[in-house]
Biopython code that builds the backbone (N, CA, C, O; Angstrom):
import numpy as np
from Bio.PDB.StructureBuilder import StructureBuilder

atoms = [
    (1, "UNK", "N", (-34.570, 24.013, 13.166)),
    (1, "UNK", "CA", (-35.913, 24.032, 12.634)),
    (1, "UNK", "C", (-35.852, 24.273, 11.140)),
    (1, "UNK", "O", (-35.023, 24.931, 10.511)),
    (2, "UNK", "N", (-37.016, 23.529, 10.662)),
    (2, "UNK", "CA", (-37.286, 24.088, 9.184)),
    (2, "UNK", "C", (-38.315, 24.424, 8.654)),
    (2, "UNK", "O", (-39.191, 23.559, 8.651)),
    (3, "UNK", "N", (-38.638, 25.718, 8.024)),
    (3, "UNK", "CA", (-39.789, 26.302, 8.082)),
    (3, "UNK", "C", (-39.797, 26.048, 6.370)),
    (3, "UNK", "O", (-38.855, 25.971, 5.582)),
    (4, "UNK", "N", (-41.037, 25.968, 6.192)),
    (4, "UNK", "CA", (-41.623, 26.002, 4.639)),
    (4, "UNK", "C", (-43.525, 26.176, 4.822)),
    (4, "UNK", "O", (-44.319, 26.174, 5.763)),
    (5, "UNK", "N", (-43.567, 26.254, 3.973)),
    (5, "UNK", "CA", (-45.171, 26.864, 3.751)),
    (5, "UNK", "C", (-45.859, 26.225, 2.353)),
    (5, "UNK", "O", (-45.376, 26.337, 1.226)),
    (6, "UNK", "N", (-46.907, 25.639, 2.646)),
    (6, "UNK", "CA", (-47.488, 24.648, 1.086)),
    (6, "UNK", "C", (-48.534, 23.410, 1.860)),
    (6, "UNK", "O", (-48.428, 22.930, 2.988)),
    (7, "UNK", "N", (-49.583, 23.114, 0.747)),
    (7, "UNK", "CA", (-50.568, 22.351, 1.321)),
    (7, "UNK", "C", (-49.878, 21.093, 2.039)),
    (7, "UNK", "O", (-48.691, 20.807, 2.196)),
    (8, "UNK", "N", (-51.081, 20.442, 2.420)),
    (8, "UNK", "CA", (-50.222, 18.623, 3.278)),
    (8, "UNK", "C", (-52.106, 18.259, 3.346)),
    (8, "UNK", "O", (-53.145, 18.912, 3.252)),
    (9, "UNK", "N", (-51.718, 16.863, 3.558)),
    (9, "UNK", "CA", (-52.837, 16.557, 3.637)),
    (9, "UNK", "C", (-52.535, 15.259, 5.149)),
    (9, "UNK", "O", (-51.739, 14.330, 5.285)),
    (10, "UNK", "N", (-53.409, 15.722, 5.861)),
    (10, "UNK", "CA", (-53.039, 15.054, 7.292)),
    (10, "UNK", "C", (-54.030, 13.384, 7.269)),
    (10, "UNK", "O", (-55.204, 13.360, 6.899)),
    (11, "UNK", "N", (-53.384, 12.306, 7.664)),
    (11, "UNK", "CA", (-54.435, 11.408, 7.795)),
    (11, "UNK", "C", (-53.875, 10.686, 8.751)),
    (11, "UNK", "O", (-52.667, 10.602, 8.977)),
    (12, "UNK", "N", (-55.056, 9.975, 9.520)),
    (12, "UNK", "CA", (-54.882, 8.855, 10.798)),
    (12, "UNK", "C", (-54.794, 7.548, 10.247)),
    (12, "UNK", "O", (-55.512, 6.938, 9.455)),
    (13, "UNK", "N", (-53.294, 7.137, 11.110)),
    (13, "UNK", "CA", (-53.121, 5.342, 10.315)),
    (13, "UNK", "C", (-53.319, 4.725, 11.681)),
    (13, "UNK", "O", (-53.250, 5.331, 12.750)),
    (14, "UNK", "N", (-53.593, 3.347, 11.495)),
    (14, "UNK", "CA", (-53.738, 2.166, 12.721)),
    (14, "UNK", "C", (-54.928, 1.578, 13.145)),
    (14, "UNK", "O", (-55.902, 1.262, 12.463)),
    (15, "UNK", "N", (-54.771, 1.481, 14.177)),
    (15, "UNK", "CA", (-56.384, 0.551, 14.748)),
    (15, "UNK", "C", (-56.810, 1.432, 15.304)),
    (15, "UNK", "O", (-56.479, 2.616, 15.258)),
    (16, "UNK", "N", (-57.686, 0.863, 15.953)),
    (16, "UNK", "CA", (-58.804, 1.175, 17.228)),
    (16, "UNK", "C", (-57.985, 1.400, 18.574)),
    (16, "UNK", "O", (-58.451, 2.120, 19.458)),
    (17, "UNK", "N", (-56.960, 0.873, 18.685)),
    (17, "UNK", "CA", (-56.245, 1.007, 19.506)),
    (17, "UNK", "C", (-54.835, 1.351, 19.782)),
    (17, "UNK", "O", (-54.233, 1.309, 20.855)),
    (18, "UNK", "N", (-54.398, 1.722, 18.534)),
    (18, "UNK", "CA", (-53.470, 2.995, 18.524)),
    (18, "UNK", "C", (-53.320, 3.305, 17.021)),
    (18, "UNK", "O", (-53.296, 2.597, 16.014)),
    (19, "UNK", "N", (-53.194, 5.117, 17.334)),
    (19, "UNK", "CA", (-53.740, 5.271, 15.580)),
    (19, "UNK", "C", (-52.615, 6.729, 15.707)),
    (19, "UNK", "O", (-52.513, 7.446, 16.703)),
    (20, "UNK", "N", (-52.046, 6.846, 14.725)),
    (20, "UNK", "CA", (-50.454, 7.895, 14.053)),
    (20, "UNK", "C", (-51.392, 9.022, 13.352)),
    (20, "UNK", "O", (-52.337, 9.025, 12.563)),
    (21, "UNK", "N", (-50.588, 10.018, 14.097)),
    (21, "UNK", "CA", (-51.228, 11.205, 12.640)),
    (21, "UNK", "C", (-50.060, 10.949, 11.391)),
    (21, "UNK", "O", (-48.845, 10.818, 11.537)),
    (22, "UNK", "N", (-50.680, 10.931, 10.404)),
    (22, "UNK", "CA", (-49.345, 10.852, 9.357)),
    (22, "UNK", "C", (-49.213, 12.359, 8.320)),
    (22, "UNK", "O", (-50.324, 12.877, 8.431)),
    (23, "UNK", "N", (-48.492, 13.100, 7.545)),
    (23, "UNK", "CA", (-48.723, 14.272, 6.812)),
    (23, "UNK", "C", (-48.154, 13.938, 5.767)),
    (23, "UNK", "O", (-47.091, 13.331, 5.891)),
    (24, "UNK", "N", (-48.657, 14.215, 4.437)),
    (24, "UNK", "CA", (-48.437, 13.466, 3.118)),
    (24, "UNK", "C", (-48.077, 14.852, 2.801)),
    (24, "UNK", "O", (-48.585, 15.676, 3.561)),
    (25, "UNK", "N", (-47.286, 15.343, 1.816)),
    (25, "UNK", "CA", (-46.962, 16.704, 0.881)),
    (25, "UNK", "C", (-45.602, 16.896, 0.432)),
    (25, "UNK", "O", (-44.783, 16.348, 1.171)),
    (26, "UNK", "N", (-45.167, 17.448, -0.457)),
    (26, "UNK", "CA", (-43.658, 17.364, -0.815)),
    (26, "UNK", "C", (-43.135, 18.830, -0.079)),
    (26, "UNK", "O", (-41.944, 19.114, 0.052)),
    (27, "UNK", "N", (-44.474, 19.853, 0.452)),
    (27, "UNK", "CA", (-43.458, 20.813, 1.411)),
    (27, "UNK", "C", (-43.333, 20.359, 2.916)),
    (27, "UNK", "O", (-42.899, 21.104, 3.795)),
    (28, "UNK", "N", (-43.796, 18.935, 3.149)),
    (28, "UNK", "CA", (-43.832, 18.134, 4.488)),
    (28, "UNK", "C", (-42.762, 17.915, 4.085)),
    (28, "UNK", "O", (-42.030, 18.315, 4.991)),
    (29, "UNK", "N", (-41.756, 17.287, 2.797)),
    (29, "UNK", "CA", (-40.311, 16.894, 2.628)),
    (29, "UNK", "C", (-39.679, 18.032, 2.761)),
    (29, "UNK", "O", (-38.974, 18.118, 3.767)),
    (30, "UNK", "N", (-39.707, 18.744, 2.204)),
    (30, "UNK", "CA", (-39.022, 20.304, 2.262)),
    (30, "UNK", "C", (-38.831, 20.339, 3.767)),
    (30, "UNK", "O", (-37.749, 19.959, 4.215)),
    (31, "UNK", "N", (-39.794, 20.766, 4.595)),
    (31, "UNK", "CA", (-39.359, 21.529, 6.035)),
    (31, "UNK", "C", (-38.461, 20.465, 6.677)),
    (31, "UNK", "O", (-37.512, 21.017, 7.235)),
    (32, "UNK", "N", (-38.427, 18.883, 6.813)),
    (32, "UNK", "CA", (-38.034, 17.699, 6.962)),
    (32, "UNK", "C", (-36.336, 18.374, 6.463)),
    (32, "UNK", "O", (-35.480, 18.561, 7.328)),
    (33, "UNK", "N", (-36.143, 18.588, 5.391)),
    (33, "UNK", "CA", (-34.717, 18.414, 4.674)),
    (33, "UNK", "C", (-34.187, 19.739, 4.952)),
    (33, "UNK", "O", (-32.994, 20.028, 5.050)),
    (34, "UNK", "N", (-35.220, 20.544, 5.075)),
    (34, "UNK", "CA", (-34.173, 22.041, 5.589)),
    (34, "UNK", "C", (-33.867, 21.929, 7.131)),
    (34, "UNK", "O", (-32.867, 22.395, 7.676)),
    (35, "UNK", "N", (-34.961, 21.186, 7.793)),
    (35, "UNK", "CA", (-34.217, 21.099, 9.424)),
    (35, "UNK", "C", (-33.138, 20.091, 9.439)),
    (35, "UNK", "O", (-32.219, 20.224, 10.247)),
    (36, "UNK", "N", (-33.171, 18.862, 8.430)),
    (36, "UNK", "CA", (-31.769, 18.381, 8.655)),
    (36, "UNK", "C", (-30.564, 18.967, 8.198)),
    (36, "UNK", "O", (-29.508, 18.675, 8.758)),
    (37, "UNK", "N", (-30.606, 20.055, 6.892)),
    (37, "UNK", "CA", (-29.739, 20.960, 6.345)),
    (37, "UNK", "C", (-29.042, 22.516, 7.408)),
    (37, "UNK", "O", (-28.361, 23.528, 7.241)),
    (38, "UNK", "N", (-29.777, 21.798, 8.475)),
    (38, "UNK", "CA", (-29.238, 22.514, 9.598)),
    (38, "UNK", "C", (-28.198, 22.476, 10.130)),
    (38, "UNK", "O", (-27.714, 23.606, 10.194)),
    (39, "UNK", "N", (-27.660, 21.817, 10.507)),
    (39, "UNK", "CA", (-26.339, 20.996, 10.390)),
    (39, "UNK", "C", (-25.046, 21.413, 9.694)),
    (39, "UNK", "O", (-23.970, 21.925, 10.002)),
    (40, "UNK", "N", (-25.716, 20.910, 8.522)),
    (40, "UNK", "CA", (-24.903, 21.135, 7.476)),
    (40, "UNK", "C", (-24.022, 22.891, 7.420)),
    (40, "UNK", "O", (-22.831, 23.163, 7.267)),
    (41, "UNK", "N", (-25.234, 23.787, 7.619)),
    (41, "UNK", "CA", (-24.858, 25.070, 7.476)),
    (41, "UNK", "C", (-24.695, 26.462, 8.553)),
    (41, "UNK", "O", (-24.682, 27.688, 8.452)),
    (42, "UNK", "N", (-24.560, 25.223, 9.826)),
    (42, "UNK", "CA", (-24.219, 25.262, 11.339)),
    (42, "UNK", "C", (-25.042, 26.691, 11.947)),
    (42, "UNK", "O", (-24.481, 27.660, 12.458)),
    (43, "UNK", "N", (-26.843, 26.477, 11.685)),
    (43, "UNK", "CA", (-27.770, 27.207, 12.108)),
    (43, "UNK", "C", (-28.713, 26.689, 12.825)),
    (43, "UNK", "O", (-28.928, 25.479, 12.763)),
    (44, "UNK", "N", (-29.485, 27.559, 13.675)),
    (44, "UNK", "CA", (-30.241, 26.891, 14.099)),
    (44, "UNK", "C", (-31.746, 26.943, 13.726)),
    (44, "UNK", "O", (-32.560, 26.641, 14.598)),
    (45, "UNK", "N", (-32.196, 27.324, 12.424)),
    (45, "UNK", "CA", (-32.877, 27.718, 11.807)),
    (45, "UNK", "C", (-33.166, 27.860, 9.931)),
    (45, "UNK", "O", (-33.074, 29.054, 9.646)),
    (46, "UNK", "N", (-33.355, 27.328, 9.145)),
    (46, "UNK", "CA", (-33.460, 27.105, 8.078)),
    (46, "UNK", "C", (-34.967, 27.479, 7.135)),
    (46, "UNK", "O", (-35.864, 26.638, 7.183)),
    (47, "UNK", "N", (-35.234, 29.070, 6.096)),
    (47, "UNK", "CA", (-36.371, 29.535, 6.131)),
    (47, "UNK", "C", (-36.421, 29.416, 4.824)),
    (47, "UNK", "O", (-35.383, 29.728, 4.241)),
    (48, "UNK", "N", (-37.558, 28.959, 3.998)),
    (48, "UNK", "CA", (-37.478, 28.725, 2.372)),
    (48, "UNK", "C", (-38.207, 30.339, 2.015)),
    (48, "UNK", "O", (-38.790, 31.287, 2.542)),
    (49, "UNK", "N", (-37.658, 29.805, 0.670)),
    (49, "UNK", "CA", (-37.465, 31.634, 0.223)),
    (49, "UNK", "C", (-39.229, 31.867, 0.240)),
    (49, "UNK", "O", (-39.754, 32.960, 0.448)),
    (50, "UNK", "N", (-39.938, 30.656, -0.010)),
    (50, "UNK", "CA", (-41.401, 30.747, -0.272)),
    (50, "UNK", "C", (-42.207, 31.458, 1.100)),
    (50, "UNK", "O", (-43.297, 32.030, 1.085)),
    (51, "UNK", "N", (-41.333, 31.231, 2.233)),
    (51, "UNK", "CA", (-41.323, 31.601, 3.219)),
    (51, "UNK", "C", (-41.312, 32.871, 3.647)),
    (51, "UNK", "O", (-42.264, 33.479, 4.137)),
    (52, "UNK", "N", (-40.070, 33.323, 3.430)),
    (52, "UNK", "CA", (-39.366, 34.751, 3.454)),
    (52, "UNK", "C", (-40.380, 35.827, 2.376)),
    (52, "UNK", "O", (-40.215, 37.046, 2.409)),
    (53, "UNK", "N", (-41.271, 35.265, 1.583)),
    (53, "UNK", "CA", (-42.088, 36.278, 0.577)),
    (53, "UNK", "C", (-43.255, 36.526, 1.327)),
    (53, "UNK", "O", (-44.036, 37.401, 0.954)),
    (54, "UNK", "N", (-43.527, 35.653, 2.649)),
    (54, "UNK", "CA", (-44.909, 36.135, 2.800)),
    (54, "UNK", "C", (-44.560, 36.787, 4.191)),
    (54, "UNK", "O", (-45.494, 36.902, 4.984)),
    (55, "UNK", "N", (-43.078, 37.306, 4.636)),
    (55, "UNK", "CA", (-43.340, 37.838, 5.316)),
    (55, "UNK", "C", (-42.899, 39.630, 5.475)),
    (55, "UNK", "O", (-41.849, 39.871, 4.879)),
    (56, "UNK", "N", (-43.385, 40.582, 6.010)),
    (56, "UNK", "CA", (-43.586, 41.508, 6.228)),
    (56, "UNK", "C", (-42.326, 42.178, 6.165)),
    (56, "UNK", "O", (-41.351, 41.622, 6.672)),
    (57, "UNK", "N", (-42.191, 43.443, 5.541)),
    (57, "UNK", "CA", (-40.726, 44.072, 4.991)),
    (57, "UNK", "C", (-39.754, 43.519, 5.929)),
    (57, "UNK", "O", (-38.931, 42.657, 5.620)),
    (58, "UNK", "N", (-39.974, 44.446, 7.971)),
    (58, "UNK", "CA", (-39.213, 44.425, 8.674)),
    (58, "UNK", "C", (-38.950, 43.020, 9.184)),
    (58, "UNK", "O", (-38.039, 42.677, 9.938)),
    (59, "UNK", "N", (-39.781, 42.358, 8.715)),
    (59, "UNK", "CA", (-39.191, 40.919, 9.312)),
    (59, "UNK", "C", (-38.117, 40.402, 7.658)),
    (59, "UNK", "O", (-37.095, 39.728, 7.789)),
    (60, "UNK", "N", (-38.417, 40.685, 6.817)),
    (60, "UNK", "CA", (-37.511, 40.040, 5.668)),
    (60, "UNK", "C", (-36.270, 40.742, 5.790)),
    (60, "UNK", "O", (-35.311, 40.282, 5.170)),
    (61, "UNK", "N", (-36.112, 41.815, 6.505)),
    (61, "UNK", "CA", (-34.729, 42.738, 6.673)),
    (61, "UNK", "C", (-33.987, 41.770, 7.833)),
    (61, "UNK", "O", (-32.769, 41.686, 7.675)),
    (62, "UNK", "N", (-34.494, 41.091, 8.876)),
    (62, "UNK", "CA", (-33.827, 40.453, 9.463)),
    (62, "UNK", "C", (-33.285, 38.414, 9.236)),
    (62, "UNK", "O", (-32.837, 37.596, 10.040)),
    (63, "UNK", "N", (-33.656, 38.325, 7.699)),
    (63, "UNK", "CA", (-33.344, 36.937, 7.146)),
    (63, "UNK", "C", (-32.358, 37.490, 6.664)),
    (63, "UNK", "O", (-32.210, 38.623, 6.204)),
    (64, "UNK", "N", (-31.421, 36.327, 6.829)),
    (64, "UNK", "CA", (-29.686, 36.513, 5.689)),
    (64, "UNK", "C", (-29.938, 35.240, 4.557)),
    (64, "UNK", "O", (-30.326, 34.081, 4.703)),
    (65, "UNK", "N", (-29.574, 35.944, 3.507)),
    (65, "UNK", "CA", (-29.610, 34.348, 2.879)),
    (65, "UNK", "C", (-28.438, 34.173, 2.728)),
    (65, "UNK", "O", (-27.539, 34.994, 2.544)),
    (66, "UNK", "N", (-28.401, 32.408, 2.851)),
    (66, "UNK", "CA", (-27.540, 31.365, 2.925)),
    (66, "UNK", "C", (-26.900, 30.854, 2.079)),
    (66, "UNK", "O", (-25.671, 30.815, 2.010)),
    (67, "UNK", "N", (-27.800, 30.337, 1.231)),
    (67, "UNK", "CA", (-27.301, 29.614, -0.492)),
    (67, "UNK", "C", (-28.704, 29.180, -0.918)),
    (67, "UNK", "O", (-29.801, 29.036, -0.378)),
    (68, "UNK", "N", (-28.260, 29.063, -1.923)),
    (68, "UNK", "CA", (-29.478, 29.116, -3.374)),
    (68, "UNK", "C", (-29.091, 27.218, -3.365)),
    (68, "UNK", "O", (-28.027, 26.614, -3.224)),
    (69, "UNK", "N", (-30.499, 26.751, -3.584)),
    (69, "UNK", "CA", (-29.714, 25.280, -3.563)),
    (69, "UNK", "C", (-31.300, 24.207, -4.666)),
    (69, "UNK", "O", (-32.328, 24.883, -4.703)),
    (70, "UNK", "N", (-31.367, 23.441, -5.070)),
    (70, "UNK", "CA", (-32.226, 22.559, -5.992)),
    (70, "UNK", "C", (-31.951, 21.349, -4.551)),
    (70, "UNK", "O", (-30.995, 20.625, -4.276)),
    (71, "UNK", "N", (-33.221, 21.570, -3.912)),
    (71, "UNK", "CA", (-33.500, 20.326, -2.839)),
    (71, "UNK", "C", (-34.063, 18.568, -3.945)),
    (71, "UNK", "O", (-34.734, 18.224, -4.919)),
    (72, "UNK", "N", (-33.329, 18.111, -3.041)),
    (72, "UNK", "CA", (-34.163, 16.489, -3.948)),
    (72, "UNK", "C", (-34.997, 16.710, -4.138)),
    (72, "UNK", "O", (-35.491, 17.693, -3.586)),
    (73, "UNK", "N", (-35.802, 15.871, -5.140)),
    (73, "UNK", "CA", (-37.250, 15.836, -4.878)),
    (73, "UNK", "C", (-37.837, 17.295, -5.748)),
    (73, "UNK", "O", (-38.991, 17.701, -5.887)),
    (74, "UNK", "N", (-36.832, 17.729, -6.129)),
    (74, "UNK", "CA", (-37.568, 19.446, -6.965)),
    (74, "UNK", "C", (-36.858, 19.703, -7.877)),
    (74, "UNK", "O", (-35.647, 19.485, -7.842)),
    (75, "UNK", "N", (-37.581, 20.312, -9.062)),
    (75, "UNK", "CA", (-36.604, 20.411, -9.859)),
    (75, "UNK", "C", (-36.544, 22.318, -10.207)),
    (75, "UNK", "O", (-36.103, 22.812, -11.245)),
    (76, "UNK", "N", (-36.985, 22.916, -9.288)),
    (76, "UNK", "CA", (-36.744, 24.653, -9.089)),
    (76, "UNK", "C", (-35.663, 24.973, -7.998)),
    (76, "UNK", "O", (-35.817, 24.486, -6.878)),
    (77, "UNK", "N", (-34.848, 25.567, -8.200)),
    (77, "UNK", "CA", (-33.244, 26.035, -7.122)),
    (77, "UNK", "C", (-34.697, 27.228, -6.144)),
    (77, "UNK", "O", (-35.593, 27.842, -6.722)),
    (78, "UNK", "N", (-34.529, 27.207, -5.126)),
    (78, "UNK", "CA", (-34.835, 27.707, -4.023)),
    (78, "UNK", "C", (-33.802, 28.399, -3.153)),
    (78, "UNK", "O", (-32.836, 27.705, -2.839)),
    (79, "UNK", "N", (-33.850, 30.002, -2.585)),
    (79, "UNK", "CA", (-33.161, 30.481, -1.464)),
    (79, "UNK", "C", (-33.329, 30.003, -0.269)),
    (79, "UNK", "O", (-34.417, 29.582, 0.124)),
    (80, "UNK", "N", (-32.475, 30.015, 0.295)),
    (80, "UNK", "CA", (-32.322, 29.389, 1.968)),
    (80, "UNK", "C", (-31.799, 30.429, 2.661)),
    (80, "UNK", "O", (-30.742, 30.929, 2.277)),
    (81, "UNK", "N", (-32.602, 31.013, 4.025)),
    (81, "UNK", "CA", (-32.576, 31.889, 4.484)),
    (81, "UNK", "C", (-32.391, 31.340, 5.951)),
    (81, "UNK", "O", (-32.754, 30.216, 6.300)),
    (82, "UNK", "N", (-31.697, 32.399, 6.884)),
    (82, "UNK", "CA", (-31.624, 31.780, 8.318)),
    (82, "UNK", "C", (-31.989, 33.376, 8.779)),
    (82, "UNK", "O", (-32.095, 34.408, 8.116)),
    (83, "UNK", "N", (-32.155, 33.035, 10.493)),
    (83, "UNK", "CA", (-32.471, 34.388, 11.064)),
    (83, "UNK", "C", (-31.460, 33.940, 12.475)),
    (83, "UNK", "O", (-31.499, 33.037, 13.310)),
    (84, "UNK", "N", (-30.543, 35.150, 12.194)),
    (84, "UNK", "CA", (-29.662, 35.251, 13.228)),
    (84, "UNK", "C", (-30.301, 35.768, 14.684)),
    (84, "UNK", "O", (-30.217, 36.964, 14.962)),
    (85, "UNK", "N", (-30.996, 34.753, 15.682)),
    (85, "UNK", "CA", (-31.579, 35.386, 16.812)),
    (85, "UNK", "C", (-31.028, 36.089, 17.624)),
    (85, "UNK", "O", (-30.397, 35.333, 18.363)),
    (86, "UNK", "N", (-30.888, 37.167, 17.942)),
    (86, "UNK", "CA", (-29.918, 38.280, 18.863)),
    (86, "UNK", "C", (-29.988, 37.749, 20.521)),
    (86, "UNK", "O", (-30.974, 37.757, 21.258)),
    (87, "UNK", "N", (-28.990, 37.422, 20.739)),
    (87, "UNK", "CA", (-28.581, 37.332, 22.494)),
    (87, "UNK", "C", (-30.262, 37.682, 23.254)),
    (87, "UNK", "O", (-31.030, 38.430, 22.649)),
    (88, "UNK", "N", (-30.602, 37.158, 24.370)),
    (88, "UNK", "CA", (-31.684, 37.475, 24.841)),
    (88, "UNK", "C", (-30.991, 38.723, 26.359)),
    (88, "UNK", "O", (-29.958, 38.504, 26.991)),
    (89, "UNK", "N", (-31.801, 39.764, 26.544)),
    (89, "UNK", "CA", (-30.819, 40.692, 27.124)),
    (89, "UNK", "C", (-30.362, 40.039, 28.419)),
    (89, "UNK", "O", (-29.268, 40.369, 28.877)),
    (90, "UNK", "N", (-31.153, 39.093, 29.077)),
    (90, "UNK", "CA", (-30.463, 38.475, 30.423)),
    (90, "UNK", "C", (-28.833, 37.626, 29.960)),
    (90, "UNK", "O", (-28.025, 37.287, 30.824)),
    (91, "UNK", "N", (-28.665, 37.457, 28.841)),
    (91, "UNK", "CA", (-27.524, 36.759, 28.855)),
    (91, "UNK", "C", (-26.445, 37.753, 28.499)),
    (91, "UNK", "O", (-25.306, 37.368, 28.763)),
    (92, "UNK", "N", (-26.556, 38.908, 27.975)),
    (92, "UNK", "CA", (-25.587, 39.663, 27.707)),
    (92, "UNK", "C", (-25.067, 40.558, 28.963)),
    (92, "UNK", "O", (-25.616, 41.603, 29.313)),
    (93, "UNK", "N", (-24.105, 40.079, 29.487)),
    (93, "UNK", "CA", (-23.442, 40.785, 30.944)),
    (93, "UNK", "C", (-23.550, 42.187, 30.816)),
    (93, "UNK", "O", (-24.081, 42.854, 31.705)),
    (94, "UNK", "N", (-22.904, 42.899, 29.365)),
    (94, "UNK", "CA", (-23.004, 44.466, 29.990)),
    (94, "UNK", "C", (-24.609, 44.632, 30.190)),
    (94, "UNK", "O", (-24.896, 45.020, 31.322)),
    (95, "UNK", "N", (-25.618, 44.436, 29.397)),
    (95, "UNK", "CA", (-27.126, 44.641, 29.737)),
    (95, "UNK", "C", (-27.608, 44.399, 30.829)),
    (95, "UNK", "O", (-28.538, 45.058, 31.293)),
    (96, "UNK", "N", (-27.018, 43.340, 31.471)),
    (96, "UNK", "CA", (-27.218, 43.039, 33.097)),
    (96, "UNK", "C", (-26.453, 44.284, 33.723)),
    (96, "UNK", "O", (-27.011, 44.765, 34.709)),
    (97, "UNK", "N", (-25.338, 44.853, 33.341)),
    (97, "UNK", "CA", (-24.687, 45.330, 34.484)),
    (97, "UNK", "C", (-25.732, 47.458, 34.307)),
    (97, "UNK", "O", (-26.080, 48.323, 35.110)),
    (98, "UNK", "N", (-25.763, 47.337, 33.295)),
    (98, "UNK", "CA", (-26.610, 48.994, 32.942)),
    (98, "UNK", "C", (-28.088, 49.010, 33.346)),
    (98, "UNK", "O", (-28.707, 50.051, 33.567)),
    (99, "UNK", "N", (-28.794, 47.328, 33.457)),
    (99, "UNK", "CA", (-30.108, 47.840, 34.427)),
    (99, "UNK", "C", (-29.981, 47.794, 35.324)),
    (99, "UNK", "O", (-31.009, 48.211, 35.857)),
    (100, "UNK", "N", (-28.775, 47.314, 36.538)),
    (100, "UNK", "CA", (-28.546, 47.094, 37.395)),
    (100, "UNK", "C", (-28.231, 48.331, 37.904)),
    (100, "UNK", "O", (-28.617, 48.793, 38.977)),
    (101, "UNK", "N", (-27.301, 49.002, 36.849)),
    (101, "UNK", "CA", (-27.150, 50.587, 37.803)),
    (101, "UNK", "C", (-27.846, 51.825, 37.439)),
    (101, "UNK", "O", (-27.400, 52.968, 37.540)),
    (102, "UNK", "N", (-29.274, 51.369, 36.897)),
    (102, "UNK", "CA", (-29.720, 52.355, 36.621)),
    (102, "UNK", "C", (-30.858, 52.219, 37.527)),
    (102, "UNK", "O", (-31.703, 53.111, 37.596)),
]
sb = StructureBuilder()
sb.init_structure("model")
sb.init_model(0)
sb.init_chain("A")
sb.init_seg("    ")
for serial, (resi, resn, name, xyz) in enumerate(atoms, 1):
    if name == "N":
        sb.init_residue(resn, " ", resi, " ")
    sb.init_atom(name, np.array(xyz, "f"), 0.0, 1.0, " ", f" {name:<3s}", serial, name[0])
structure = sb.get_structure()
């Protein structure tokens, strides 16, 4: 995924009989290029720093940043942030085995 935050302007293309939502904005390119920069920096998650400012202390304590990078299309270097999602407790065996014997 790629998260970014910034206006878009949404419009319907086609006929009468089949019609596309389309989204025009250069942070519609942004979220586009950080989910393919996913890949690249073997996450499953990609958060622009514009991102990471609007959110709340304890959630910015759990973003790592990645690399500082000048995306096409811009001419300001931007942080790239990921969020390491922690094991969900059903998949972690000892957590299975301590509610089990408790």
């Amino acid at each position: 995924f790629g998260l970014h935050v910034g206006w878009a302007v949404e419009g319907a293309i086609g006929t009468e009989i089949k019609i596309d939502a389309s989204y025009l904005s250069p942070h519609v390119n942004m979220s586009s290029r950080l989910e393919a920069a996913t890949k690249q920096y073997g996450v499953e998650i990609l958060i622009s720093e514009d991102v990471v400012r609007l959110l709340s202390a304890p959630l910015r304590d759990l973003c790592r940043m990645i690399d500082r990078v000048t995306v096409k299309g811009s001419s300001r270097p931007t942080c790239l942030y990921t969020y390491d999602v922690p094991p969900h407790p059903s998949e972690d065996v000892d957590a299975c085995d301590v509610s089990l014997s408790a």
